[in-house]
Wavefront OBJ file of the C-alpha trace (Angstrom):
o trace
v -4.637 -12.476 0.324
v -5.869 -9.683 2.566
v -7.569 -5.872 1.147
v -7.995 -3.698 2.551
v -11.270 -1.877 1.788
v -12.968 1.603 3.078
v -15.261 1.899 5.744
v -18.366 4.525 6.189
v -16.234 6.322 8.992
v -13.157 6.767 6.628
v -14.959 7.663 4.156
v -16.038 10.656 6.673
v -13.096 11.255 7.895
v -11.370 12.105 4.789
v -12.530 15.684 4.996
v -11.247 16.152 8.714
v -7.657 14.811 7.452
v -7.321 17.197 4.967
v -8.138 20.309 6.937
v -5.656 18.905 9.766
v -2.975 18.374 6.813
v -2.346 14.670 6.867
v -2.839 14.276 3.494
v -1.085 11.239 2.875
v -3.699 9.284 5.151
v -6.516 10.973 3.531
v -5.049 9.933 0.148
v -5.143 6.191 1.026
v -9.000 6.372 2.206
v -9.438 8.184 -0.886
v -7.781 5.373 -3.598
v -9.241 2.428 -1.060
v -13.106 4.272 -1.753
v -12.257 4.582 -5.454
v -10.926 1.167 -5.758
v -13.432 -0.707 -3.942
v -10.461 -2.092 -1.869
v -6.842 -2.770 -2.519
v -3.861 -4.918 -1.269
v -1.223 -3.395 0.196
v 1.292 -3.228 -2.746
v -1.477 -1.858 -4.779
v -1.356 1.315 -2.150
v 2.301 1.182 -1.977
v 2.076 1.393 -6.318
v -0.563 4.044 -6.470
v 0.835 6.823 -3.902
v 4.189 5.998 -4.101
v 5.349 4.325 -0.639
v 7.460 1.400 0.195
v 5.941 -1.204 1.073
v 6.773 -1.250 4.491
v 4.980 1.946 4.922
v 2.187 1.527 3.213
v 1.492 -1.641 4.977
v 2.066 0.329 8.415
v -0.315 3.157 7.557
v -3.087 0.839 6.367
v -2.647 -0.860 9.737
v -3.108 2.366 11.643
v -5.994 2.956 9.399
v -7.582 -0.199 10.531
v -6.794 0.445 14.159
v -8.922 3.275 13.778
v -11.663 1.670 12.204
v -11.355 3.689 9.187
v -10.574 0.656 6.898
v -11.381 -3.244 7.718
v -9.110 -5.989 6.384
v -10.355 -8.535 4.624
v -8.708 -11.874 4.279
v -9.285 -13.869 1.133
v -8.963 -17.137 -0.312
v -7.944 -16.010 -3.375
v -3.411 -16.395 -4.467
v -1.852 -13.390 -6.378
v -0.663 -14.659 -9.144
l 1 2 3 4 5 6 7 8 9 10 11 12 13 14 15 16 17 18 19 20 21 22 23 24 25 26 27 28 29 30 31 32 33 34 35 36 37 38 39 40 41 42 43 44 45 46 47 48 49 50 51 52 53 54 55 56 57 58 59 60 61 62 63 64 65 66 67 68 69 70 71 72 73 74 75 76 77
């Protein structure tokens, strides 16, 4: 299963995103800090995307080093 979790650069970057009104991508780093990571359904659920999106927004996230992916060994059940 891979999360995604926030990194100490997205979590400074949130600010920036706001102010340069991409507030969708600043709402993701925002739920990922609350959650303590989250799989990419969970971030399709919680701000309303398809899936398809959200999973191609988290990977532009993690291109920019603002989230890292974390494979586990754990099976959604």
């Amino acid at each position: 299963m891979e999360l995604y979790v926030l990194t100490r650069s997205g979590r400074e970057v949130i600010p920036a995103l706001l102010r340069a009104g991409r507030d969708v991508e600043a709402n993701i780093l925002d739920f990922l800090g609350k959650a303590e990571g989250a799989t990419v359904e969970q971030v399709a659920d919680a701000m309303h995307l398809d899936r398809k999106r959200a999973y191609d927004m988290l990977r532009s996230l993690s291109a920019n080093r603002w989230v890292w992916r974390k494979m586990t060994k754990l099976v959604p059940f």
